[in-house]
MARFI-78123 format. One record per residue (C-alpha): residue in one letter; chain; x, y, z. Coordinates in nm, 4 decimals, padded with zeros to 6 digits. Layout:
residuo:cadena:xx:yy:zz
a:A:X:Y:Z
...
//
This chain:
residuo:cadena:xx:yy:zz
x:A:03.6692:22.7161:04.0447
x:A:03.4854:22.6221:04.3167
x:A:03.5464:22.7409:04.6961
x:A:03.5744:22.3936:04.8090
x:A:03.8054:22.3091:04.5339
x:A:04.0170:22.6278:04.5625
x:A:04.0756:22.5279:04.9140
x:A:04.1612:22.2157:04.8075
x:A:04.4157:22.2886:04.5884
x:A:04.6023:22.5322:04.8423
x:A:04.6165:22.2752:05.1370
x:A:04.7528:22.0106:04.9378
x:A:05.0036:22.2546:04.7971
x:A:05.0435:22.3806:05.1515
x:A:05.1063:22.0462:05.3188
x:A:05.3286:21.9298:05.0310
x:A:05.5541:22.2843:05.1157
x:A:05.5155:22.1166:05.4882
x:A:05.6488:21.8116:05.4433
x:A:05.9131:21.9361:05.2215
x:A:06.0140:22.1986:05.4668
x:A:06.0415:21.9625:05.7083
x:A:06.2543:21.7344:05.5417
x:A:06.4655:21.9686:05.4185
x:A:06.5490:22.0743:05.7616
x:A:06.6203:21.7053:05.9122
x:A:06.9306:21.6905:05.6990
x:A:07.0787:21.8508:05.9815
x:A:07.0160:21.5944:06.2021
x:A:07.3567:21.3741:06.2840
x:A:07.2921:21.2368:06.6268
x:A:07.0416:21.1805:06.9271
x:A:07.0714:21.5084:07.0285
x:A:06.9898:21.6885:06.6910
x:A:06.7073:21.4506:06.6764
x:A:06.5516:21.4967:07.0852
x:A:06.6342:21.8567:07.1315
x:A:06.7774:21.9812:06.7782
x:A:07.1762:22.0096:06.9590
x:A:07.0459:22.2899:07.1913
x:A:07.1425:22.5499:06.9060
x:A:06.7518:22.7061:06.7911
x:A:06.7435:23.0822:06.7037
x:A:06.5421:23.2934:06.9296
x:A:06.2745:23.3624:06.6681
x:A:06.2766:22.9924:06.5689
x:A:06.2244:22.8514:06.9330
x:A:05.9380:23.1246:07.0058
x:A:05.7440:23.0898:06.7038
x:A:05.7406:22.7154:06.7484
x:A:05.6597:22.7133:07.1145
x:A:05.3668:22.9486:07.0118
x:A:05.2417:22.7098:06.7615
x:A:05.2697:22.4272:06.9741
x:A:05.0763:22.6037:07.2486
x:A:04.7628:22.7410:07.0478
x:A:04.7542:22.5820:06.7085
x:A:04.3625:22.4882:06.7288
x:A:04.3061:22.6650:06.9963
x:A:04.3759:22.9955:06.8785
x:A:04.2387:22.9620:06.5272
x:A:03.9312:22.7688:06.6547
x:A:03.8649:22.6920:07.0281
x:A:03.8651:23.0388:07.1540
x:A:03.6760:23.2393:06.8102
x:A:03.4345:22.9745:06.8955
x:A:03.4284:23.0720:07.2534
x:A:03.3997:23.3937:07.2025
x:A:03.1231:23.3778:06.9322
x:A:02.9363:23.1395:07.2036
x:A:02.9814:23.2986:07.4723
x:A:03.0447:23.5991:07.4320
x:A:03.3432:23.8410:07.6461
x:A:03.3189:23.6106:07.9788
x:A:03.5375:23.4649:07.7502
x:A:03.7727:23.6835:07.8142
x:A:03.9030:23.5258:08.1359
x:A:04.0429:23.2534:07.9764
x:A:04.2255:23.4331:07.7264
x:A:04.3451:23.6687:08.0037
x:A:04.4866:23.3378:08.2126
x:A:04.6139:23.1966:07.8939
x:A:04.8323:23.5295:07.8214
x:A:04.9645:23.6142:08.1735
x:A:05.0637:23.2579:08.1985
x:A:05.2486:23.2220:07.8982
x:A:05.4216:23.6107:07.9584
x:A:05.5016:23.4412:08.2985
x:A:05.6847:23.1616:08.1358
x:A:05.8976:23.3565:07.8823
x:A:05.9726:23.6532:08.1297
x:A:06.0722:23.3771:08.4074
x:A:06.1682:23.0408:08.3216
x:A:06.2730:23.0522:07.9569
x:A:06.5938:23.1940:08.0282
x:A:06.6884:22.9689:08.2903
x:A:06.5312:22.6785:08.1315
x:A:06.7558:22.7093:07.8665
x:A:07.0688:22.7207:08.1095
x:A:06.9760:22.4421:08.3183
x:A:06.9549:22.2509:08.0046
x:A:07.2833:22.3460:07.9336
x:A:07.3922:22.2846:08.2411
x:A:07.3488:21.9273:08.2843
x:A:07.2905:21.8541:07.8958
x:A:06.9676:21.7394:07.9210
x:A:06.7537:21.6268:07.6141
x:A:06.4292:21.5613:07.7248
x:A:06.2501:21.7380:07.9893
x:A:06.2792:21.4073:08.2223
x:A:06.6104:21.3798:08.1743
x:A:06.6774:21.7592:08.2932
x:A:06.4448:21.6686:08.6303
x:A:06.6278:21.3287:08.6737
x:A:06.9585:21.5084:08.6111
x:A:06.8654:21.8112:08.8220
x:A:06.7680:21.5646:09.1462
x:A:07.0440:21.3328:09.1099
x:A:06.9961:21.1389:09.4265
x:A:06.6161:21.0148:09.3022
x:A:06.7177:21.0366:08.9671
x:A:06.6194:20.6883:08.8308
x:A:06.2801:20.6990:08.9703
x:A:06.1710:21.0780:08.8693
x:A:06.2673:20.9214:08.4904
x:A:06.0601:20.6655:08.5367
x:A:05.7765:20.8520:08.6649
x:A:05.8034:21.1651:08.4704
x:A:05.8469:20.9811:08.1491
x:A:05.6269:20.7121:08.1836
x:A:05.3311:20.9043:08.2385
x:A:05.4429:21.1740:07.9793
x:A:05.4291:20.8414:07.7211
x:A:05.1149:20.7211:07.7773
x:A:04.8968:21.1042:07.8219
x:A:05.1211:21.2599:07.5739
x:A:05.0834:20.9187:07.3390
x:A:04.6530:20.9488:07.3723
x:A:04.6943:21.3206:07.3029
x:A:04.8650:21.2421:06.9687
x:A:04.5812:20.9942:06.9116
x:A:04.3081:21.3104:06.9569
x:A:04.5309:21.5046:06.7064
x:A:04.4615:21.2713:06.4648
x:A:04.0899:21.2383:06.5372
x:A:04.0957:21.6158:06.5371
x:A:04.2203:21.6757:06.1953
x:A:03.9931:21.3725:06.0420
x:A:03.6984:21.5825:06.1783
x:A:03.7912:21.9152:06.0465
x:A:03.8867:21.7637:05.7130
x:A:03.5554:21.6229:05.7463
x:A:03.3593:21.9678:05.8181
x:A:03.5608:22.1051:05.5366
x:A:03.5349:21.8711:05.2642
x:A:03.3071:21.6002:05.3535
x:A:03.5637:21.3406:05.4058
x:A:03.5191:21.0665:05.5664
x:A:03.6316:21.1125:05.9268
x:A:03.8951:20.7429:05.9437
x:A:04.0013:20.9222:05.5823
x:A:04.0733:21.2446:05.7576
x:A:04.2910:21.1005:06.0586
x:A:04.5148:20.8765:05.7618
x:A:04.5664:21.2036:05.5994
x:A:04.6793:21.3699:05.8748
x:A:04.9023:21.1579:05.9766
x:A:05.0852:21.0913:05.6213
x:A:05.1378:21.4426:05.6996
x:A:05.3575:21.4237:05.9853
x:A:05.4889:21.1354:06.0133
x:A:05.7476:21.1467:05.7376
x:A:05.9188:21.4554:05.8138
x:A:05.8430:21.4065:06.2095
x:A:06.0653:21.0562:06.1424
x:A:06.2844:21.2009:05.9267
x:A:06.4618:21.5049:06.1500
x:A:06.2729:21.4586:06.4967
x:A:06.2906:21.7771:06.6893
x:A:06.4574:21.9625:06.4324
x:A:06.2056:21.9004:06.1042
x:A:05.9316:21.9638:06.3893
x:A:06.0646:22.3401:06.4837
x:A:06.1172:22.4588:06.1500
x:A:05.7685:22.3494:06.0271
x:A:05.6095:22.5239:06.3272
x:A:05.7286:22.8459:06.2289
x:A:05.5470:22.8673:05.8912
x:A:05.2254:22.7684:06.0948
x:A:05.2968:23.0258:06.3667
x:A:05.3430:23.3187:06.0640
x:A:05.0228:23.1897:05.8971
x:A:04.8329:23.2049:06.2203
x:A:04.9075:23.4944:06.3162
x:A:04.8479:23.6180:05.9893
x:A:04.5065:23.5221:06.0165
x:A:04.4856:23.6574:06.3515
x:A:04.5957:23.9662:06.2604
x:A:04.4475:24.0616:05.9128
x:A:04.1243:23.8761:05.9417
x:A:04.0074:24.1174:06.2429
x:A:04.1137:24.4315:06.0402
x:A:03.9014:24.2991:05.7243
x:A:03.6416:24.1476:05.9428
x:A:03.5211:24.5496:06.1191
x:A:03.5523:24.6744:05.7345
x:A:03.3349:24.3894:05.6292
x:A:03.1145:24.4820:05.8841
x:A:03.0488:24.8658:05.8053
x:A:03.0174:24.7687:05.4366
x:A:02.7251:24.5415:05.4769
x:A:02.4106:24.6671:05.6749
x:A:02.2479:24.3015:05.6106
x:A:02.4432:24.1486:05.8479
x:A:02.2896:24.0590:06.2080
x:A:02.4596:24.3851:06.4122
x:A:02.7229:24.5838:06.2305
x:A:02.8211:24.6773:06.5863
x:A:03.0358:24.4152:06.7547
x:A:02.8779:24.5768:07.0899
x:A:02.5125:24.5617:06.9861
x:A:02.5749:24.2458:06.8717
x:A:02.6706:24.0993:07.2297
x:A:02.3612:24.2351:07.3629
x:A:02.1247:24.1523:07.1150
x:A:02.2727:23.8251:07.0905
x:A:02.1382:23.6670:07.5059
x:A:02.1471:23.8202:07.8497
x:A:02.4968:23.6420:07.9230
x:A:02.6947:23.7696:07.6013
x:A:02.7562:24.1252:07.7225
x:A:02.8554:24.0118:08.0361
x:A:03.2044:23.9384:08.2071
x:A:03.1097:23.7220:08.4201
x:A:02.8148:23.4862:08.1779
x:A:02.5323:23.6360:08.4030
x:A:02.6766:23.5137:08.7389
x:A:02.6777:23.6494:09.0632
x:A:02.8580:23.6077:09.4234
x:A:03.0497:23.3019:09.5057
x:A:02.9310:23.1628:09.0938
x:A:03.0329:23.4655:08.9518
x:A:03.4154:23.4468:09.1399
x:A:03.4420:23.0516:09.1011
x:A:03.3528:23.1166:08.6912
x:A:03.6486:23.3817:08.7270
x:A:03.8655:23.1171:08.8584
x:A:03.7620:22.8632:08.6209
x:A:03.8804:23.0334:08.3296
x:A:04.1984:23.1764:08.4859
x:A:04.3327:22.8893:08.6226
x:A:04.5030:22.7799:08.2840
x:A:04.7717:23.0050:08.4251
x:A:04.9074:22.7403:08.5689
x:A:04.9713:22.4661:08.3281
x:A:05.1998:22.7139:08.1176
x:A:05.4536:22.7899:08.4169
x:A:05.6773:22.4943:08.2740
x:A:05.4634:22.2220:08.3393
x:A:05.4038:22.1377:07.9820
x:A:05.6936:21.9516:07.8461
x:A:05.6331:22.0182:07.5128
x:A:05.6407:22.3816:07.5569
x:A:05.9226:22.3584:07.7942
x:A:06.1522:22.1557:07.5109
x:A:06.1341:22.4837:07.3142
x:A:06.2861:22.6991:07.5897
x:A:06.5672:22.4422:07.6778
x:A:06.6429:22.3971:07.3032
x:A:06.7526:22.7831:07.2848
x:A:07.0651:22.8497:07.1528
x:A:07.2352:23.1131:07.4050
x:A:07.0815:23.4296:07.6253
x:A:07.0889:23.6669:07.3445
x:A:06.8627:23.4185:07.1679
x:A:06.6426:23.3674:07.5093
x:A:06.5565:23.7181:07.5104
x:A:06.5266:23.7312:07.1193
x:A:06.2597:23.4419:07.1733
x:A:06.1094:23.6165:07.4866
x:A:06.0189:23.9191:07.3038
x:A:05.8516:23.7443:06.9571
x:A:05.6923:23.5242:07.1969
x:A:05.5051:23.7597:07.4458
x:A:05.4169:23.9810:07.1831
x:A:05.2752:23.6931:06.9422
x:A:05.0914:23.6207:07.2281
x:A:04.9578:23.9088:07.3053
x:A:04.8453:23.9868:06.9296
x:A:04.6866:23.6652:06.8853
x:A:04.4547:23.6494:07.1872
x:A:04.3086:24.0169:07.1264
x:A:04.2837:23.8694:06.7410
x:A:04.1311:23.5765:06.8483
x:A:03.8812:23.6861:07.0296
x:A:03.7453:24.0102:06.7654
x:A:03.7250:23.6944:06.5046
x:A:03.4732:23.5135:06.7064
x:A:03.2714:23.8144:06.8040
x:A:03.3170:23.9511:06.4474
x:A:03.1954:23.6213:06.3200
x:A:02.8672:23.7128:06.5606
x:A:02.8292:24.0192:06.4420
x:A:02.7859:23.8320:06.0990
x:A:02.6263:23.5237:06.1854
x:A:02.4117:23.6227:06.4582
x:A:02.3888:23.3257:06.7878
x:A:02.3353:23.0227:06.7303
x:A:02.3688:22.9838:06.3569
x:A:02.6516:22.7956:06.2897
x:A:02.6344:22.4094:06.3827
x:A:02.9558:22.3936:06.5036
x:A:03.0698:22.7088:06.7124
x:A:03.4337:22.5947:06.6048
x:A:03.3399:22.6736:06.2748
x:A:03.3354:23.0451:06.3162
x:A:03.6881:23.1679:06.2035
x:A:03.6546:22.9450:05.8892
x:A:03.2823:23.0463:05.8407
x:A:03.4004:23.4787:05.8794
x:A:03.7151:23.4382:05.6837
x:A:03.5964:23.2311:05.3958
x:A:03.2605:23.5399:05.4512
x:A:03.4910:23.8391:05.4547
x:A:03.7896:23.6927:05.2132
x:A:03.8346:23.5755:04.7937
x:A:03.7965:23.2267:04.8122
x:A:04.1873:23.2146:04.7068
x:A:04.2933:23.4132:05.0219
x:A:04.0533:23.2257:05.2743
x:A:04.1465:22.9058:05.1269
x:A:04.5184:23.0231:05.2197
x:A:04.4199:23.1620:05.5831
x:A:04.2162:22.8227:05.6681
x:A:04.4947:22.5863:05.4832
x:A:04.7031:22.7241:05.7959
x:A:04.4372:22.7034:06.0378
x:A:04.4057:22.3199:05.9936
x:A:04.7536:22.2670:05.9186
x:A:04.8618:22.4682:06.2710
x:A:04.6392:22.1615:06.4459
x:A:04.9283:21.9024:06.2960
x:A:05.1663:22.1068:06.4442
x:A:05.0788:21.9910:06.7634
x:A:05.0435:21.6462:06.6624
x:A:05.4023:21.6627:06.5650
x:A:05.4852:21.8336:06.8751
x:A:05.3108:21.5506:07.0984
x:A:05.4783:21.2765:06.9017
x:A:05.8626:21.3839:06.8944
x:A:05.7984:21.4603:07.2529
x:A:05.6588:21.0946:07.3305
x:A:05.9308:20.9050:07.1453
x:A:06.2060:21.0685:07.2559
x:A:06.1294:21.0851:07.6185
x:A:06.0404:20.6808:07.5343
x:A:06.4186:20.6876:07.3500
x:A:06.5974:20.8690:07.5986
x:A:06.4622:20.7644:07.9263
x:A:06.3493:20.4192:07.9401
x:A:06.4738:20.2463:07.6139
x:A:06.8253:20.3789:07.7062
x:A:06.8613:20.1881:07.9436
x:A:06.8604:19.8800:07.8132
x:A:07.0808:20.0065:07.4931
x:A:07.3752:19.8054:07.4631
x:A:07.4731:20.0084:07.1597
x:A:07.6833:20.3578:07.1610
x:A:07.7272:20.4147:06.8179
x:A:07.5092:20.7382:06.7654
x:A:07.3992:20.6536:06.3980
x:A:07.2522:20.3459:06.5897
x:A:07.0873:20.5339:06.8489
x:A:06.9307:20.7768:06.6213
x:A:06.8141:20.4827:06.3373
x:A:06.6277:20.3515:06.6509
x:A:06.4965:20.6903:06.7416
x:A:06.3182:20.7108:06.4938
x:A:06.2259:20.3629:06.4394
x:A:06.0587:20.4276:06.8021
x:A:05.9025:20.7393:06.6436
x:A:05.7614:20.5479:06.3575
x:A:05.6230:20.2717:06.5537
x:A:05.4334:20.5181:06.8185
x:A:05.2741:20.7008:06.5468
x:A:05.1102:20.3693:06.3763
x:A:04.9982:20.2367:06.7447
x:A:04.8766:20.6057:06.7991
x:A:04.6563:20.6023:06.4453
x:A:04.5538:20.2886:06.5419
x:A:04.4227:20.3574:06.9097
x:A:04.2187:20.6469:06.7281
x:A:04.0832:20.3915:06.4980
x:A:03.9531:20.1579:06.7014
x:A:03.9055:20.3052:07.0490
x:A:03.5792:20.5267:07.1183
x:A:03.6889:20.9214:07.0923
x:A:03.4863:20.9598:07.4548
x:A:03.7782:20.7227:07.6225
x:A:04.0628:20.9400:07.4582
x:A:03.9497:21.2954:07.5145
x:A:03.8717:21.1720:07.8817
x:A:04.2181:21.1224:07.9031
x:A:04.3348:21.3934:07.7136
x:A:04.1502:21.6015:07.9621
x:A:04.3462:21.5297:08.2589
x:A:04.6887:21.6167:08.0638
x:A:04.6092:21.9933:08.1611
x:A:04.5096:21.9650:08.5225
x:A:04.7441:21.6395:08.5933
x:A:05.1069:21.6869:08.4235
x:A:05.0547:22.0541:08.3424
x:A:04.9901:22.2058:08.6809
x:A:05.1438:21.9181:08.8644
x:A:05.5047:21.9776:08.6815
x:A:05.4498:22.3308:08.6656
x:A:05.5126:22.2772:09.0946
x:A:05.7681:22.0431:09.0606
x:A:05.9733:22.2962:08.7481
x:A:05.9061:22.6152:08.9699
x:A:06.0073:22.4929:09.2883
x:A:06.3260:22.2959:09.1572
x:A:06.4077:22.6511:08.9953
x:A:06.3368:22.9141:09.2838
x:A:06.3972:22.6894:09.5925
x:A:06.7151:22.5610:09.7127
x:A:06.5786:22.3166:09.9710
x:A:06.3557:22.1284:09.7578
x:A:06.4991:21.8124:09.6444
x:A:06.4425:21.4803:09.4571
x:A:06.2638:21.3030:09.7256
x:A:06.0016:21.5784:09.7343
x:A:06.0163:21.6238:09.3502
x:A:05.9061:21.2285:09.3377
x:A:05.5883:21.2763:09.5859
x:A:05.4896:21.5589:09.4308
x:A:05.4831:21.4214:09.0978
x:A:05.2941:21.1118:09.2083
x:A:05.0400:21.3098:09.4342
x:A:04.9368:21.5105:09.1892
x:A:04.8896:21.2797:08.9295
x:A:04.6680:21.0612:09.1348
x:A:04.4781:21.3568:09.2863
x:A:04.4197:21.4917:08.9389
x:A:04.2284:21.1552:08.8455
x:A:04.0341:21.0804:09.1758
x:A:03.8986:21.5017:09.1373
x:A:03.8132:21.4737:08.7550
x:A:03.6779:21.1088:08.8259
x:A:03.4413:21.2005:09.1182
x:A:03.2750:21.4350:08.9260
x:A:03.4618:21.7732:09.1256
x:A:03.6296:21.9004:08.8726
x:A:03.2443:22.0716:08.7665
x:A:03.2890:22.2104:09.1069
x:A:03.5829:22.4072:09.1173
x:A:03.7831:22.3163:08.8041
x:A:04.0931:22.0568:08.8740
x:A:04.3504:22.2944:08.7082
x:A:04.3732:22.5108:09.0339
x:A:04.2704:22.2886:09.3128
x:A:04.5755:22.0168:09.1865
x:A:04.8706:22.3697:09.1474
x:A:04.7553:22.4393:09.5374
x:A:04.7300:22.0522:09.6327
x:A:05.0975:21.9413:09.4674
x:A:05.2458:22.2622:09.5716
x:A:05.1238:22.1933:09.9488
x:A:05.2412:21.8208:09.9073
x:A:05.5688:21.9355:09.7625
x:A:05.6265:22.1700:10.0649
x:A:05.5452:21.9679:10.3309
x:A:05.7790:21.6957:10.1579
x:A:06.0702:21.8752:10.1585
x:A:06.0542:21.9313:10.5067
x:A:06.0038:21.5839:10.6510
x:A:06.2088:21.3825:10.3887
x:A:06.5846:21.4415:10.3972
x:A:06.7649:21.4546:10.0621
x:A:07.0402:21.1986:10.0714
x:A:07.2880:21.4709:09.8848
x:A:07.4962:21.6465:10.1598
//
């Protein structure tokens, strides 16, 4: 049997397992809240391993081997922002995340900020959830143009193919039991990735010393051998370049400090504390294992490979594990790789409908009967993931991932403000929460759209700008509650 045709075979068994898991798991779904935020009752291991496949999916398995094999360990200040901000968010806000949502019994991560600053309440929904929609909506939309061009580097499928595929994945199980079916199918992805994170290394340095015809059996001689930029931390740089590439690639601390609603749904969907510090634990060290994983695959996948060999640098973990693997057991390891990518489609969807449900729809309910109210959940589900395939089909991929990029740098960091500050400060209030949402959202696009953000990257320079706006705010506007 071929290779192609082995991993055939296992993804379409895999997905089928998916889709079945998923449904399986929606049966528990009775009402709204099952469907938005799965009744606030997730084990800790369930809500960690799904918040860590939300978070990396692609990322890990291919952006950041691909990094790595590209450029080499100045790499490695991304991965080390990327890890302290996510141990930041478990070790700080999980916990209280989780009681807040309690608290107020919030479902969607607008509704906790409307909730939270009652006296601007209406407006911070509107805001919040109306520009969650429409980024969170176009980031669905790359999802699906993602997995039609990995199905397409895989198997030669046609890329329009590819996207319909991937989204007769999730959509029937996504539709089916919302938050709930979503969780449960992220933690088979999460084991599977970090299966492949973990193993593939291990196999990858005995690959290596078994096979002297490969371009460096030394993953160290093969970052100097490989340019002048690959052994070094900071890609060759000196002075002021050197210290602003530092701060390019650390400054995706910030977006993970609860800015990013669809990591933040996992922590407020925790059960209890026992369960916050169950999750807390798996999460941080998940973490932890997969970046270090991460990055040996890419430079493993050099030491292989040598530079500039593979047409796509994305394609180095499938390219070293389907080198270093039976074709049975890489077809299994890359089967999750692509299928970890839907689970952030999934992700991106529940979180658009419901916050479209919850927030703005609701209001203009006139029904109460809660098999009603879920029916058009997820008729609102359905109906955003057709006008999402759609937008991929027909609009050019340049316009979307434009967009896409400012999700990062303009909800990310700018919530991350508004989350920590309505968390740590007592002063700050709804008034303040409102400009500093709307300042930073605007300031994100005029910096990307002028062209700064390739001077000193948006991600940073928006945290410093919203927090300063968000200060200054809650000093000269007066919250109306005494």
């Amino acid at each position: 049997m071929s290779e192609n045709l082995q991993l055939a075979s296992v993804m379409i068994g895999y997905m089928a397992l998916l889709i079945g898991w998923g449904v399986f798991h929606g049966r528990k779904v009775k009402n709204n809240a099952d469907f938005a935020i799965a009744g606030r009752t997730l084990p800790g291991w369930v809500a960690a391993l799904s918040e860590r496949a939300t978070g990396e999916s692609s990322w890990a398995l291919l952006g950041l081997p691909g990094a790595a094999y590209a450029m080499g360990i100045a790499e490695l200040w991304t991965a080390i922002g990327c890890v302290l901000g996510i141990i930041a968010a478990w070790w700080l806000l999980a916990w209280r995340l989780r009681d807040e949502a309690e608290k107020y019994s919030a479902n969607t991560f607008s509704d906790y900020l409307a909730k939270r600053h009652g006296e601007m309440g209406k407006w911070i929904r509107l805001v919040s959830s109306s520009t969650i929609v429409f980024f969170f909506f176009l980031y669905v939309g790359a999802q699906f143009l993602g997995g039609g061009k990995t199905l397409d580097t895989m198997f030669g499928i046609d890329p329009k193919w590819g996207m319909l595929i991937t989204a007769l994945v999730i959509i029937p199980y996504t539709i089916y039991g919302g938050f709930q079916s979503v969780v449960y199918t992220d933690v088979i992805q999460s084991l599977v990735m970090i299966l492949t994170l973990t193993v593939g290394p291990i196999v990858g340095f005995i690959y290596l010393a078994n096979h002297p015809e490969v371009y460096s059996q030394s993953i160290v001689v093969a970052l100097e051998n490989a340019s002048p930029t690959h052994a070094s931390l900071f890609n060759g740089l000196k002075g002021a370049a050197a210290g602003m590439f530092l701060v390019g690639g650390f400054s995706w601390f910030f977006g993970y400090l609860g800015g990013m609603p669809q990591l933040t749904m996992r922590f407020m969907a925790i059960k209890d504390a026992k369960q916050a510090k169950m999750a807390r634990n798996i999460g941080i060290s998940w973490t932890v294992v997969a970046y270090i994983g991460a990055m040996l695959l890419g430079m493993i996948g050099l030491a292989i490979f040598g530079p500039n060999t593979l047409t796509d640098r994305e394609y180095v973990m499938p390219a070293t594990i389907l080198k270093i693997f039976p074709p049975a057991i890489a077809s299994l390891l890359i089967t999750g790789a692509i299928a970890a990518m839907i689970s952030t489609a999934d992700s991106l969807l529940i979180l658009s409908s419901t916050e479209l449900s919850e927030n703005i729809v609701k209001q203009f309910r006139k029904v109460s009967d809660s098999k009603i109210v879920l029916r058009q959940s997820r008729i609102i589900t359905a109906l955003l993931a057709i006008i999402a395939l759609t937008v991929a089909y027909i609009s050019p991929q340049k316009i979307i991932f434009t967009l896409v990029s400012y999700v990062w740098a303009g909800i990310g960091c700018t919530f991350s403000v508004v989350i920590l500050l309505t968390l740590f400060w007592k002063k700050f209030h709804g008034r303040a929460a409102l400009s500093a949402m709307v300042a930073g959202l605007v300031f994100t696009i005029v910096w990307i759209s002028t062209g700064m953000d390739k001077v000193v990257t948006a991600k940073l320079v928006n945290f410093i700008f919203t927090g300063l706006v968000a200060v200054i705010a809650t000093f000269i506007f007066k919250s109306e509650i005494k």
